[in-house]
DRENVEXLO-949503 format. One line per 2 residues: number of its first residue (from 1); their letters; for each residue y, z, x of C-alpha. Coordinates in pm, whole numbers, m for minus. Layout:
NUM) A) Y:Z:X ~ ...;
END
This chain:
1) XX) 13556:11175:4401 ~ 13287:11250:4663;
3) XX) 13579:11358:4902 ~ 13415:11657:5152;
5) XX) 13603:11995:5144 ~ 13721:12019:5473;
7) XX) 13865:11649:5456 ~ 14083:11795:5113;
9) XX) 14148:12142:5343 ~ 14285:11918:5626;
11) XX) 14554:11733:5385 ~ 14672:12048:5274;
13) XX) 14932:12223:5499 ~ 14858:12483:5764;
15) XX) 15030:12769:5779 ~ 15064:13142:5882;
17) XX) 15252:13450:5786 ~ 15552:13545:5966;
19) XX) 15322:13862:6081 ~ 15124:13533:6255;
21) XX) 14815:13663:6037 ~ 14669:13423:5792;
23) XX) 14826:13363:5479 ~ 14717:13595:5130;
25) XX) 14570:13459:4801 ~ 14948:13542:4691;
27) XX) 15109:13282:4937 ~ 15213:12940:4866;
29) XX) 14983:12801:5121 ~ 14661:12990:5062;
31) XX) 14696:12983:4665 ~ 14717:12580:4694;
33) XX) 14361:12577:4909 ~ 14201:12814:4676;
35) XX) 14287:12623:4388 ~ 14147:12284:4597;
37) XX) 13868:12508:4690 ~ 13815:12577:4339;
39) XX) 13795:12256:4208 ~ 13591:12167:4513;
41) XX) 13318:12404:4366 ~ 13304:12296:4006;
43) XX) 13225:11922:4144 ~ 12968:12074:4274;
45) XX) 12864:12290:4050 ~ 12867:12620:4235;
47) XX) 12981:12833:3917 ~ 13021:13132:4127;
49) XX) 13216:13016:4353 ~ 13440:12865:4083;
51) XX) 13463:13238:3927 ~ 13572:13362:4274;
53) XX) 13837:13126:4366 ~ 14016:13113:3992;
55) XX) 13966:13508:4022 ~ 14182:13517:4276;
57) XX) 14393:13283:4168 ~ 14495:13491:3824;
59) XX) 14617:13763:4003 ~ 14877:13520:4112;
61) XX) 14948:13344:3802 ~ 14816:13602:3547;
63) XX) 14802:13451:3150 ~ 14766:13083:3299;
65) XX) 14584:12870:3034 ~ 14449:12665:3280;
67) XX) 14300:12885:3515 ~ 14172:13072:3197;
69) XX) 14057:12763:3041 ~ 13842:12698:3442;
71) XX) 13740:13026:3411 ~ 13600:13055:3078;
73) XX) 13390:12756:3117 ~ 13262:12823:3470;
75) XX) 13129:13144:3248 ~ 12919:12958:3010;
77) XX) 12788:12725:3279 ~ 12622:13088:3433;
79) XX) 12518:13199:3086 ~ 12841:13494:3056;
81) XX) 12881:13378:2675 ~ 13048:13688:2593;
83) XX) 13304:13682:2894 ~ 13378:13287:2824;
85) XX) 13420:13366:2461 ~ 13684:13684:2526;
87) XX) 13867:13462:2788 ~ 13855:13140:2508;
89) XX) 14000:13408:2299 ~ 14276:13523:2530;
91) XX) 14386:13155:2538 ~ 14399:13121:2203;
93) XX) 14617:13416:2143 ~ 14837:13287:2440;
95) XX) 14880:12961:2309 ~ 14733:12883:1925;
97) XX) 14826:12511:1974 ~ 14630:12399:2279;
99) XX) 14366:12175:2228 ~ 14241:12155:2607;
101) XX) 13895:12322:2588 ~ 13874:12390:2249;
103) XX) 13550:12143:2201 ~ 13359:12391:2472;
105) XX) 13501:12704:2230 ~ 13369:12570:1966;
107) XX) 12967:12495:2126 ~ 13020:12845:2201;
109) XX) 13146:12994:1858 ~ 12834:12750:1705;
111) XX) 12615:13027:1815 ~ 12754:13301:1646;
113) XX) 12678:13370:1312 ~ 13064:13432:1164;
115) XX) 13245:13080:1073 ~ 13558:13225:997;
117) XX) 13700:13202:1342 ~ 13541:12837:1399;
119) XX) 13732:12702:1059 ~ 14032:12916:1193;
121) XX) 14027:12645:1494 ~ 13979:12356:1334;
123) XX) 14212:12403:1129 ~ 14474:12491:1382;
125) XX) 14367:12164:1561 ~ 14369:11948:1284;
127) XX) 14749:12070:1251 ~ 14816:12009:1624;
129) XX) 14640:11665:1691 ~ 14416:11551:1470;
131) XX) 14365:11249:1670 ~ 14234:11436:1995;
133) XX) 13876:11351:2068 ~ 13843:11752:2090;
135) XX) 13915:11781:1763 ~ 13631:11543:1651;
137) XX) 13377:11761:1833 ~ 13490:12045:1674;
139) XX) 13503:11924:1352 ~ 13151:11785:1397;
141) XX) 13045:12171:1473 ~ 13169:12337:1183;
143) XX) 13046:12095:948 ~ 12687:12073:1102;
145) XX) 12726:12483:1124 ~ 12774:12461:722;
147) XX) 12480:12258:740 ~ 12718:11950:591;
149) XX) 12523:11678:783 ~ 12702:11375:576;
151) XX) 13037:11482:761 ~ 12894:11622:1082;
153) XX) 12859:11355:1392 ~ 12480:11333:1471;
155) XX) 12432:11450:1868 ~ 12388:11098:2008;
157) XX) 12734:11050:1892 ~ 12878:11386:1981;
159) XX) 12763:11286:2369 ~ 12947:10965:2376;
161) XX) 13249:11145:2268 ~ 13181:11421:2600;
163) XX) 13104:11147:2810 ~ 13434:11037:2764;
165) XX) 13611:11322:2790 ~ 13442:11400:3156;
167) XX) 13223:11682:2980 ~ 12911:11553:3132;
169) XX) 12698:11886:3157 ~ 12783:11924:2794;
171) XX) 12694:11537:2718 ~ 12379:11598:2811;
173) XX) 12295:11874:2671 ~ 12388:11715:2368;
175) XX) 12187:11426:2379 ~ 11871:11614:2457;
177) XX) 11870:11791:2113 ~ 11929:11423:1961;
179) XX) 11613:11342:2195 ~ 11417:11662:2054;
181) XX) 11522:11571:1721 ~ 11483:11181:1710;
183) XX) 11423:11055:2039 ~ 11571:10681:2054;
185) XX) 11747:10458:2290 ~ 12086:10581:2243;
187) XX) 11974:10929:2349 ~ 11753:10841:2667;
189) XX) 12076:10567:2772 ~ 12306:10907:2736;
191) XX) 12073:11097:2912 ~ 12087:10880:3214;
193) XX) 12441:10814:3177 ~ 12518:11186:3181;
195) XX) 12288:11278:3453 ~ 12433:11010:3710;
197) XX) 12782:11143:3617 ~ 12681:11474:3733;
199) XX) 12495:11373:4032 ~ 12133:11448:3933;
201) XX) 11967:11109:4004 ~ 11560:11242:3981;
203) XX) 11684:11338:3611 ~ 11831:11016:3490;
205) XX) 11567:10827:3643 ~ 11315:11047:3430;
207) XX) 11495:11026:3118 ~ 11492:10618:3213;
209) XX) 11127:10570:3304 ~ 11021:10832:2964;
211) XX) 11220:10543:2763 ~ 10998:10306:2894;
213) XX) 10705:10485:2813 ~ 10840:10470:2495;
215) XX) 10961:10169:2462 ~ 10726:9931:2679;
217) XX) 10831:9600:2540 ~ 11213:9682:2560;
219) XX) 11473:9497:2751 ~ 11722:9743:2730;
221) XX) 11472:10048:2858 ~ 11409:9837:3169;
223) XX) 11790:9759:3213 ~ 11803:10155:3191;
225) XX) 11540:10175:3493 ~ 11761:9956:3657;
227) XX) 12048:10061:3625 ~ 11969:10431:3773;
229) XX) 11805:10222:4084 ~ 12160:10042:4091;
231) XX) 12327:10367:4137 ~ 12158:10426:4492;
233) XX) 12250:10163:4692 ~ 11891:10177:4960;
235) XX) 11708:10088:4554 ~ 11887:9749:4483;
237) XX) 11574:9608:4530 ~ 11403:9811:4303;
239) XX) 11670:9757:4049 ~ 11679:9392:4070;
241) XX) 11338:9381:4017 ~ 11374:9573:3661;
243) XX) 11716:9353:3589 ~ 11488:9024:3617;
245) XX) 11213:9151:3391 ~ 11402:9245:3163;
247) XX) 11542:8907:3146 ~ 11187:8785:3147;
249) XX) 11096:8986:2845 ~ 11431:8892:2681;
251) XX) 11610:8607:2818 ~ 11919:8662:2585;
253) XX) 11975:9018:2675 ~ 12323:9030:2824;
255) XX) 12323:9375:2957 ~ 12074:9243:3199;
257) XX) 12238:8945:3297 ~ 12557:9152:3342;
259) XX) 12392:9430:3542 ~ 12215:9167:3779;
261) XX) 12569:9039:3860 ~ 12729:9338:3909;
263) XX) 12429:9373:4151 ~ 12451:9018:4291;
265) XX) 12868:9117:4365 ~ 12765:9470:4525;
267) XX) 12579:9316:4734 ~ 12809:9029:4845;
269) XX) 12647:8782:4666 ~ 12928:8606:4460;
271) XX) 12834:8288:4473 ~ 12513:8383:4301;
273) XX) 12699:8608:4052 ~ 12883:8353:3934;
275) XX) 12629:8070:3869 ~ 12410:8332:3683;
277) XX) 12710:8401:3449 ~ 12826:8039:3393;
279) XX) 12456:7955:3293 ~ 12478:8237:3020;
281) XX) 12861:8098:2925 ~ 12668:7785:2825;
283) XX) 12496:7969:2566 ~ 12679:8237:2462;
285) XX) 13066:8273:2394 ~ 13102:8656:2476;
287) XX) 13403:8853:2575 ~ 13206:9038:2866;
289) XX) 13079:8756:3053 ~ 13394:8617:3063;
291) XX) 13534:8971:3153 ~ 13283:9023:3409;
293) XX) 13380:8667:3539 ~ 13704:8662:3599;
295) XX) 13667:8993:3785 ~ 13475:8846:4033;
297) XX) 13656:8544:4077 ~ 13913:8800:4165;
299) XX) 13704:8972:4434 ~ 13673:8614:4602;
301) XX) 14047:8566:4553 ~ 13978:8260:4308;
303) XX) 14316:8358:4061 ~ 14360:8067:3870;
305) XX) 13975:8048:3745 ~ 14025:8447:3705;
307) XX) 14340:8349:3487 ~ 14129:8136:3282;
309) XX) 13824:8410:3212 ~ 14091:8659:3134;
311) XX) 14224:8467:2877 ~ 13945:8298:2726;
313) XX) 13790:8654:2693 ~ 14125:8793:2477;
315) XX) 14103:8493:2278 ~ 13752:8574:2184;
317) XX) 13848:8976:2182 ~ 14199:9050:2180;
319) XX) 14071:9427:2188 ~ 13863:9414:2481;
321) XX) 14041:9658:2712 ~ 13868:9574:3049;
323) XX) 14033:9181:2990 ~ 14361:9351:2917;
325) XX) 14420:9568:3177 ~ 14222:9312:3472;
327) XX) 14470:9024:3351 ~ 14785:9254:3349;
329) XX) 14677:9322:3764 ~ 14599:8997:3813;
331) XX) 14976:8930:3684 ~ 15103:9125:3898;
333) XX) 14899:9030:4208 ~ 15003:8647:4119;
335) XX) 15368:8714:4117 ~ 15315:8870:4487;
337) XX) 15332:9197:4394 ~ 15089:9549:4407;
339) XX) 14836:9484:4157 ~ 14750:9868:4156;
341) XX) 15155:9948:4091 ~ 15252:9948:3744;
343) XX) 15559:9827:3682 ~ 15813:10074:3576;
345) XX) 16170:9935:3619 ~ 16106:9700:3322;
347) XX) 16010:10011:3140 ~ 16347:10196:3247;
349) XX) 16543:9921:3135 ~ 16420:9906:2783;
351) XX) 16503:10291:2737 ~ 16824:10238:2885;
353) XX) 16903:9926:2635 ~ 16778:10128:2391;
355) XX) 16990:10418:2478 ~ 17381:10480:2297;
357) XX) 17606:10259:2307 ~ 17869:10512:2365;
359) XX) 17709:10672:2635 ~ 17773:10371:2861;
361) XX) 18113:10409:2869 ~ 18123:10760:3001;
END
């Protein structure tokens, strides 16, 4: 979240010993900070100092899957494959069924030679919850291990799925051997993508400018310069520059005309936002730009025409999740309540009309 250490430190409470000394790794207290601590270092990507808090933090809750789980993958981020592999191990003896980590197992078990323990996993997962994006990964692994490519995922794919599951590091790393292999759009946008999720701005504008080297006469590679300039806000210039040619080299290219008025709001510029989006409404009936519409008519407090976006984009999508989730806010912001509180009364209230009969009368 970009929150500074000592800011989390000075939320958490203060305390001593009775001796008056400061509190051990085994106190309430100290464990809490060392686990903030610990987290505090993987966002920044201090492995070793991720290894040293956790350390500490197993003597106090030894066989935790969690901290084990932390651990193991701090280990492979350093290179310890064998170490992340026996602590992988340990968690999978402690608990067959978890599926937390398993993907990052798996990357780890594709370099060893034996399969027996990799089909062992999928399997078990497939049992668990064959629906967890985990799972996919893994499956992808052991099929591409048996050299299956029909049923494996390609790597372009296998990044989206990291990307959203948070694995960044291990998105990228992904779509660079779908670069080495094939190098395309989809691997230099994941490229950037991943890099700017894990702070490294001088690589994702690299991996952006190399797909316009590659692509000279492409839209969407000078959207992807763009956007990396959009990320820094001192560069707007230098991304709306990139947004406009793009639309210059392809005036029907809505990923630029969405990213210039994402820009346009950023920078307080709604009115212009707006008029560039309602000139591309004329044209185009999309989901998005009514989406991306309606948010901004929420930013300048304009509900009803927000409303009207909201809806007009689930009638043209009713799967677009962005239009359901802005319009159930903006529900709750019209009806005077928190828009950022979901409502769970109504919730209660089913459960309880759904609960026995006879239990009411007790």
């Amino acid at each position: 979240m970009g929150v500074p250490l000592k800011e989390i430190q000075s939320l958490l409470p203060q305390a001593q010993s009775k001796s008056g000394r400061a509190p051990s790794d085994l106190e309430p207290v100290r464990w809490v900070q060392r686990y903030a601590e610990a987290q505090c270092a993987a966002a920044s990507q201090d492995y070793k100092g991720v290894l040293e808090h956790f350390g500490c933090l197993s003597q106090r809750f030894p066989n935790n899957l969690h901290i084990m789980i932390e651990t193991a993958k701090a280990e492979a981020a350093i290179g310890k494959i064998d170490e992340a592999l026996l602590n992988f191990e340990k968690v999978r003896a402690l608990d067959q069924y978890n599926i937390t980590g398993m993907d990052e197992y798996a990357m780890l078990l594709q370099t060893r030679t034996d399969l027996s323990e990799l089909n062992r996993l999928l399997n078990d997962l497939l049992t668990t919850d064959p629906s967890r994006p985990e799972v996919w990964v893994v499956s992808a692994i052991y099929w591409d291990k048996r050299d299956d490519k029909s049923r494996a995922l390609t790597d372009a794919e296998r990044g989206n799925l990291l990307l959203s599951l948070n694995r960044a590091e291990a998105a990228v790393m992904a779509f660079r051997r779908a670069q080495q292999l094939r190098p395309d759009l989809r691997s230099y946008q994941g490229l950037v993508r991943g890099n700017l999720a894990i702070s490294k701005p001088k690589e994702a504008l690299l991996a952006a400018r190399e797909a316009l080297k590659a692509l000279p006469h492409s839209a969407k590679a000078l959207t992807l310069v763009g956007d990396v300039y959009a990320n820094n806000p001192e560069a707007r210039d230098k991304a709306r520059k990139f947004y406009e040619s793009a639309l210059r080299m392809e005036p029907g290219y809505l990923g630029a005309a969405l990213a210039l008025a994402d820009l346009r709001a950023a920078e307080g510029r709604n009115a212009e936002a707006i008029e560039l989006l309602e000139t591309y409404l004329k044209d185009w009936a999309d989901d998005s730009l009514h989406t991306k519409l309606a948010q901004i008519y929420v930013a300048t407090d304009k509900l009803d025409e927000a409303l009207s976006h909201y809806s007009e984009a689930l009638r043209i999508n009713p799967n677009n999740e962005a239009a359901k989730k802005g319009l159930e806010r903006l529900e709750r912001q019209m009806k005077g309540g928190d828009p950022d509180l979901v409502e769970e009364e109504e919730e209660n209230e089913e459960e309880d009309a759904e609960g026995d009969p006879e239990e009411a009368e007790y």
